[in-house]
C-alpha positions, 0 to 999 in steps of 0.5 A: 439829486445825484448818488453815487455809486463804486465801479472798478477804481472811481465813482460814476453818478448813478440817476437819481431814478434808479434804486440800489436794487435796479442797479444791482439787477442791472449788473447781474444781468450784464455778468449773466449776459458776459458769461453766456457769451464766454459759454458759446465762445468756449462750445464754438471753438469745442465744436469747431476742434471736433469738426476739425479732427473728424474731418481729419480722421476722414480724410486719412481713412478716404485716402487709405481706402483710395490708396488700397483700391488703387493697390488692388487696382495696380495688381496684374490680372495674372497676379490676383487670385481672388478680388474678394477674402478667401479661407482655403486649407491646404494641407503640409507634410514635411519628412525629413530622412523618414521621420515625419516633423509636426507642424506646431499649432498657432503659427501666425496667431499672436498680437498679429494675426497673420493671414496664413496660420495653423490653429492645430497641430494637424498640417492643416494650413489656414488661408485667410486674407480679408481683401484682395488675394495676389499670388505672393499673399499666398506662395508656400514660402510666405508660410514659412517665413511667418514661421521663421524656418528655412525652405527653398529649393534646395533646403527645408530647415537646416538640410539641405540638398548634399552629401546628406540627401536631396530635397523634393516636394509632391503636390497633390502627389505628383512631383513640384519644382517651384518650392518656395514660389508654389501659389498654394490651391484649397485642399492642397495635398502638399509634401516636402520629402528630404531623404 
């Protein structure tokens, strides 16, 4: 004796062998089965997108660190000071007709941190640059452009060398004419007289 049984829009016979419970069990199992299928699917293409994006990742920062190394790799031996991060301290006086102006204290220091900064108010110039150093990381200019001041050889400020004065610079005490292009040494003594 057949009986039958209600799936999707008709009716198939079910064997008269097989009892309501089989079959309930029967489907529950086949669900079961469908929905750890759709389950692995959805962990494979997980897994898969965090494979893709992590290689991704990996390949941009490879790339960023070949393109440095070859950077470093392209400075001219005369240009490079140090292959490795320096903290120097040369030390800056500016006098200008007699009066002596304060270098302020956090030049540098901000959402940025600049490699060449004051912490004080004291003249002491901080040179901290965490990779290879070339010349131009570390020329007197480049401090005042983090500045945001004028120096160059003929001015510091808005004086500039005239009717008004002349402008010189000392280092370690003995006269300099490279103003903005001077590559600044550790323990420095370096002073920019206008008068």
């Amino acid at each position: 004796m057949s009986k039958f049984t209600e799936t999707s829009s008709h009716f198939t016979p079910r064997p008269a062998s097989q009892s309501a419970a089989e079959e309930y069990k029967l489907k529950h199992q086949q669900k079961t089965e469908a929905r750890d299928r759709e389950r692995q699917k959805r962990k494979i293409k997980k897994v898969t997108k965090i494979v893709i994006a992590v290689l991704i990742v990996g390949g941009v920062i490879f790339g960023a660190g070949m393109y440095l190394v070859s950077r470093i790799e392209q400075v001219e031996e005369s240009e490079l000071i140090s292959r490795y991060p320096i903290h120097w301290h040369p030390e800056l006086k500016i006098k200008i007709l007699g009066e002596y102006q304060e270098i302020p204290a956090n030049i540098g220091i901000g959402v940025v941190h600049q490699t060449i900064h004051t912490h004080d108010a004291d003249g002491v110039i901080h040179i901290e640059p965490t990779g290879a150093v070339r010349e131009d990381d570390i020329r007197l200019g480049r401090f005042f452009e983090i500045w945001g001041k004028t120096f160059n050889k003929d001015c510091i400020f808005d004086k500039c060398s005239g009717a008004e004065g002349d402008l010189k610079m000392l280092v370690n005490g003995k006269q300099n004419f490279e103003f903005e292009n001077y590559v600044m040494r550790d323990g420095d003594k370096i002073e920019i007289i206008f008068e």
